[in-house]
NUPA-957544 format. One record per residue (C-alpha): residue in one letter; z, y, x negated. Coordinates in Angstrom, 3 decimals. Layout:
N
('a' (Z Y X))
...
//
This chain:
254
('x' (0.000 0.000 0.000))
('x' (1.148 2.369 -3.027))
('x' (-2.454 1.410 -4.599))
('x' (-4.295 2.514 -1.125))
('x' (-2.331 5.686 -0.658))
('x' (-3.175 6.316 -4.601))
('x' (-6.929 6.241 -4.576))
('x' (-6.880 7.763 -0.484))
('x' (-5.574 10.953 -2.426))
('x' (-7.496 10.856 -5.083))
('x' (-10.680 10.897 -2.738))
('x' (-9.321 14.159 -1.234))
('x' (-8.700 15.650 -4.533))
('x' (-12.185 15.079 -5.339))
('x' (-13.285 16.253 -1.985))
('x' (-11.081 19.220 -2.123))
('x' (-12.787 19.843 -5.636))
('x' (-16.268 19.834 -4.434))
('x' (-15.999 22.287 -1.413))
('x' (-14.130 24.562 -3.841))
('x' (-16.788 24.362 -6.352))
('x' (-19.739 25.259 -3.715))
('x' (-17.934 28.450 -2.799))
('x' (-19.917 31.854 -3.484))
('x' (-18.007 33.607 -6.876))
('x' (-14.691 34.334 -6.319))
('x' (-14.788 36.725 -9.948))
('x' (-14.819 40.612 -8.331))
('x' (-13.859 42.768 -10.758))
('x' (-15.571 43.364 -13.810))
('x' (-18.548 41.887 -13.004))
('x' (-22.329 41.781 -13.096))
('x' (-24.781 40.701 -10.582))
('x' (-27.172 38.112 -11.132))
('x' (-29.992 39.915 -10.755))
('x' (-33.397 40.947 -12.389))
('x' (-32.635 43.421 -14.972))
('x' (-28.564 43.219 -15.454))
('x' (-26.367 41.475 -18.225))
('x' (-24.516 38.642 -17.695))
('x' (-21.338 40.129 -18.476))
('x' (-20.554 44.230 -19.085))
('x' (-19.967 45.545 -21.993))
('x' (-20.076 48.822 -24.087))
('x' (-23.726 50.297 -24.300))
('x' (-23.224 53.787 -26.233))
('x' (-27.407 54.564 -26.118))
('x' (-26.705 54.674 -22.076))
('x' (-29.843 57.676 -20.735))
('x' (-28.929 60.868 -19.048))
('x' (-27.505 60.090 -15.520))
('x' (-26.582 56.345 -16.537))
('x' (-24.514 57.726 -19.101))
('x' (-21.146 57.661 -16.844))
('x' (-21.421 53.608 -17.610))
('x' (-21.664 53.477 -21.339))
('x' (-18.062 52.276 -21.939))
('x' (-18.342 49.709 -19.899))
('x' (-22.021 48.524 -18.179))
('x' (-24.179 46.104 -16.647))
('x' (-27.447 47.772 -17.659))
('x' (-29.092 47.860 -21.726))
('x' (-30.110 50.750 -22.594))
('x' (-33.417 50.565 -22.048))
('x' (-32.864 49.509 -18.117))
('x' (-30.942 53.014 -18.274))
('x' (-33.987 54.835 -19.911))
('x' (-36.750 53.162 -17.493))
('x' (-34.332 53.967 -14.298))
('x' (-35.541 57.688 -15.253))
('x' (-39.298 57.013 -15.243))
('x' (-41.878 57.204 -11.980))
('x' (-42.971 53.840 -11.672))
('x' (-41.271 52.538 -14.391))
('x' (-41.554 48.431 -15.056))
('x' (-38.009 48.069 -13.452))
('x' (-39.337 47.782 -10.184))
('x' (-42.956 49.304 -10.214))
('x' (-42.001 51.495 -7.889))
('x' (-43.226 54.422 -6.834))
('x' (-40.791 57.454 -5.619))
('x' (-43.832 60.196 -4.567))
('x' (-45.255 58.125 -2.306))
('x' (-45.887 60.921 0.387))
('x' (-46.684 63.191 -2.069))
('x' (-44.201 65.282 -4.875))
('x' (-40.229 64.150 -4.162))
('x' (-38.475 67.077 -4.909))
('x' (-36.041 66.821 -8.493))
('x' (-33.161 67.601 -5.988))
('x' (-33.426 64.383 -3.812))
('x' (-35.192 62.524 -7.173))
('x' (-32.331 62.764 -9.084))
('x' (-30.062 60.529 -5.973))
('x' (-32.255 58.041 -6.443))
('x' (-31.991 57.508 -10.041))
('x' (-28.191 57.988 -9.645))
('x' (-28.743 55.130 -6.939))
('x' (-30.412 53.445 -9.613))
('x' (-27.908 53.664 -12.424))
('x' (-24.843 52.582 -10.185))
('x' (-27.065 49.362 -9.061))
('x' (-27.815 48.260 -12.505))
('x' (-24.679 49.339 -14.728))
('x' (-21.992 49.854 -12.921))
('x' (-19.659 46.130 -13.046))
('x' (-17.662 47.478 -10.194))
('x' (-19.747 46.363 -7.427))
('x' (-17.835 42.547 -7.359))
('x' (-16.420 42.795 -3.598))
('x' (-20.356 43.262 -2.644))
('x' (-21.846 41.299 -4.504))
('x' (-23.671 38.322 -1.944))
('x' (-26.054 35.191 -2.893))
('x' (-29.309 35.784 -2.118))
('x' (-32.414 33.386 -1.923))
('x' (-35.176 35.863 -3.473))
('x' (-37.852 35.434 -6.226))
('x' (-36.661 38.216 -8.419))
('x' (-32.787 37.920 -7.934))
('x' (-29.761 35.710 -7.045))
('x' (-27.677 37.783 -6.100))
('x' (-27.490 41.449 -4.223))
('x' (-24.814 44.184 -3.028))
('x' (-24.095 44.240 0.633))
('x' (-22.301 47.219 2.901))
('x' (-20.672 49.084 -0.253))
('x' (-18.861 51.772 1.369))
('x' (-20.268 55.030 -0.568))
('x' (-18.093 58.115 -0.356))
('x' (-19.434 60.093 2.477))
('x' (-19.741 63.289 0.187))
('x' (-22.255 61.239 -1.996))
('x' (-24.383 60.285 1.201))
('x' (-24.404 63.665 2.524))
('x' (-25.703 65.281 -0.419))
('x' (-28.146 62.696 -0.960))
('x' (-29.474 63.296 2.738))
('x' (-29.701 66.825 2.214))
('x' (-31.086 67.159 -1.069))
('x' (-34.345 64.852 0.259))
('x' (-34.525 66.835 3.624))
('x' (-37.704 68.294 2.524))
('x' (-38.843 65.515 0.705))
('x' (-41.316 62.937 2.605))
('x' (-42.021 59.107 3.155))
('x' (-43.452 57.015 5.260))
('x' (-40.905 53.630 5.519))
('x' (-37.014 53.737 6.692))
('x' (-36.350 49.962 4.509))
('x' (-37.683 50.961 1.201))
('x' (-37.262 46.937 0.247))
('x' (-40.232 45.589 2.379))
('x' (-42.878 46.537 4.111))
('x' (-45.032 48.175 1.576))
('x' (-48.480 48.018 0.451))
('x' (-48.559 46.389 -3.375))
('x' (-52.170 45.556 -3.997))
('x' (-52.189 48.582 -6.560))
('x' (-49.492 47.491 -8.464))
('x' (-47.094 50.051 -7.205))
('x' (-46.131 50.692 -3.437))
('x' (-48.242 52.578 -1.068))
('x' (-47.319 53.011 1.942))
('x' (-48.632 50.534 4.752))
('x' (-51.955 50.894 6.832))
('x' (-50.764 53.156 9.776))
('x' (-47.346 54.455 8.562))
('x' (-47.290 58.494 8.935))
('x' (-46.030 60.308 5.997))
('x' (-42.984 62.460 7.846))
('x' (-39.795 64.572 6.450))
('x' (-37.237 62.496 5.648))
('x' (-35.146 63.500 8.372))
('x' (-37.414 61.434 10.451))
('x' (-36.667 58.599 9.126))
('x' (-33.296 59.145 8.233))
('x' (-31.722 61.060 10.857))
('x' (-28.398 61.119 9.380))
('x' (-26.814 60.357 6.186))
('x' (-25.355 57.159 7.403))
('x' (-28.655 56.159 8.563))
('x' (-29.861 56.971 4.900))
('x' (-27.186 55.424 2.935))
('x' (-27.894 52.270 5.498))
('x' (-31.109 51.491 6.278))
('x' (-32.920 52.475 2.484))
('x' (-31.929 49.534 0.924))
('x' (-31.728 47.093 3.335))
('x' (-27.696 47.351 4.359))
('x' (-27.002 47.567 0.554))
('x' (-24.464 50.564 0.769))
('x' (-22.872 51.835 4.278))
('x' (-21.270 55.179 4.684))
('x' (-17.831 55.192 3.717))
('x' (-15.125 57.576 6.278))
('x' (-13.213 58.066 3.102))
('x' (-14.085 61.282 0.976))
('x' (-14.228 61.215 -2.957))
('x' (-11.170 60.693 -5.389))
('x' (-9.348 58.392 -2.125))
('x' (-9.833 54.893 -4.190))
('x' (-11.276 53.697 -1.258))
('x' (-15.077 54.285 -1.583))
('x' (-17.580 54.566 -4.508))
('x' (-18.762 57.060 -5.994))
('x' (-21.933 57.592 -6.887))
('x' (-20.916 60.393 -9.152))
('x' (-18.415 60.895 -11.568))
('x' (-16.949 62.594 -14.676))
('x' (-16.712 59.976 -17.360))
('x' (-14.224 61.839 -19.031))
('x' (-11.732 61.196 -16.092))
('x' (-12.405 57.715 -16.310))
('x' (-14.282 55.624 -13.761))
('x' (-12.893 56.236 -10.156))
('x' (-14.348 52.592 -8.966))
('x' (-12.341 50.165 -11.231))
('x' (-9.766 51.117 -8.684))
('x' (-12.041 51.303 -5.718))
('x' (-12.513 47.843 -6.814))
('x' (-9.213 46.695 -7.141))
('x' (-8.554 47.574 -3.609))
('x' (-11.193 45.640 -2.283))
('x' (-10.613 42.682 -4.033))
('x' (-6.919 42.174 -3.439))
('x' (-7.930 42.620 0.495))
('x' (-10.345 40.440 0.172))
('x' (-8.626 37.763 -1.644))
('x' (-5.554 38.231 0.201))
('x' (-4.356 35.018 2.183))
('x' (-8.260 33.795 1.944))
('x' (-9.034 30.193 1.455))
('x' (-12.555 28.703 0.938))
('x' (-14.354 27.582 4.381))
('x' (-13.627 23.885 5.094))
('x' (-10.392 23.341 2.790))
('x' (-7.598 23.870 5.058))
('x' (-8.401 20.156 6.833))
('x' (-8.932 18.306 3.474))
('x' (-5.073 20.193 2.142))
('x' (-3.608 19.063 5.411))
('x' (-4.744 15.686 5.003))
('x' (-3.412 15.400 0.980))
('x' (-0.189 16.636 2.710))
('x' (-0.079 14.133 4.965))
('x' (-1.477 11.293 2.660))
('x' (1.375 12.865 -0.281))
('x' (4.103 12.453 2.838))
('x' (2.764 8.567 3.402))
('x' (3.123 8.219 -0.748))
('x' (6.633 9.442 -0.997))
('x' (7.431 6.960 2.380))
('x' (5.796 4.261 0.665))
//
C-alpha cells in the first residue's frame, strides 16, 4: 500500500511539474521581450541615440536599434511614418519615443503576452501610459494625417514600405483618433491603454523621463508585478495540489 501511495504521488509531482512548466513567463521585472529586434536580457548600452538615450543604463535595445528607431523607414520595421504626406516633427518625435520605450525599456514585464506571429514571440498588451503622455501625443499629431486607425495591419506592402490601402482616405488624425485614449489604444493594436493616473504616481509609464532622476517605471513595474503575482497560481494546479494533499494524508495513514 506504502509502495502505491509512493509512486500515486510521485505521478502528481510530475503532473504538477508539467502544468507549471507550460505556464506563460512568470519573470516581470527586468526583462526583455522576445521579440524581433530586442536582447535577450538588458543591460548597459552607453552609445544609446538621442531620444533612446533615457535607457542606456539599463536597455533592451543595441545601439544601433536606438539609432534606426530615428530614421523614416528605417530596416526596423520598414515602415513608413509620412504616409499621408509630411508628419509634423511635433507628433514625429511621439512616435520615436513610442519606439524607444518598445525596444529598450526592460520594464514592460507585467505586459509582456505570447504571441503566435512570424516576426515575434512575444508582445506588450494594455500598458497603462500616463495620461499626460497620451494627451500630448494626441495633440502634437492633430494636424498631422493618415489614413488607418490599427497601424499593425491593414496596409499596403507591395513597395516594401506601407502605403496606405486601396480606398482608405488620407484624414487629420483626429479622425481617426478622436481622443487620446482612442490613440494610445487602437495604434498599436491594444498595445498601451490610457492610464487615469498622471505622471510621477508609480502607477503608469511614462513615456518620458529625466534619466538623471532615475527611471520612474522600475517602480511602475514593481507595482504591477506584486499585484499580479499576488495570491496567483498557474491555471489547472489547484486540483493536482489538492489531490498530493490528499494522497500525502493517505501516506501518513498508511
Amino acid at each position: 500500500m506504502a509502495q502505491l501511495v509512493r509512486t500515486q504521488l510521485l505521478l502528481l509531482l510530475v503532473g504538477v511539474a508539467a502544468v507549471w512548466a507550460a505556464q506563460p513567463r512568470t519573470e516581470l521585472l527586468n526583462v526583455c521581450m522576445d521579440a524581433k529586434h530586442h536582447k535577450e536580457k538588458p543591460s548597459p548600452e552607453d552609445q544609446l541615440h538621442k531620444q533612446c538615450s533615457p535607457w542606456k543604463k539599463n536597455s533592451c535595445c543595441f545601439a544601433n536599434t536606438s539609432e534606426e528607431a530615428h530614421k523614416d523607414i528605417s530596416y526596423l520595421y520598414k515602415f513608413n511614418w509620412d504616409h499621408c504626406g509630411h508628419m509634423t516633427p511635433a507628433c514625429k518625435r511621439h512616435f520615436i519615443q513610442d519606439t524607444c520605450l518598445y525596444e529598450c525599456s526592460p520594464n514592460l514585464g507585467p505586459w509582456i503576452q505570447e504571441v503566435n506571429q512570424s516576426w515575434r514571440k512575444e508582445r506588450i498588451l494594455d500598458v497603462p501610459l500616463c495620461k499626460e503622455d497620451c494627451q500630448q501625443w494626441w495633440e502634437d499629431c492633430r494636424t498631422s494625417y493618415t489614413c488607418k486607425s490599427n497601424w499593425h495591419r491593414g496596409w499596403d506592402w507591395t513597395s516594401g514600405y506601407n502605403q496606405c490601402p486601396a480606398g482608405a482616405a488620407c484624414l487629420p488624425f483626429h479622425f481617426y483618433f478622436p481622443t487620446s485614449a482612442a490613440l494610445c489604444r487602437e495604434i498599436w493594436s491594444h498595445s498601451y491603454k490610457l492610464s487615469n493616473y498622471s505622471r510621477g504616481s508609480g502607477r503608469c509609464i511614462q513615456m518620458w523621463f529625466d534619466p538623471a532622476q532615475g527611471n520612474p517605471n522600475e517602480e511602475v513595474a514593481r507595482f504591477y508585478a506584486l499585484a499580479m503575482s499576488a495570491g496567483a497560481l498557474p491555471r489547472g494546479v489547484e486540483p493536482l495540489l489538492l489531490s498530493l494533499a490528499l494522497m500525502q494524508q493517505l501516506w501518513l495513514l498508511g
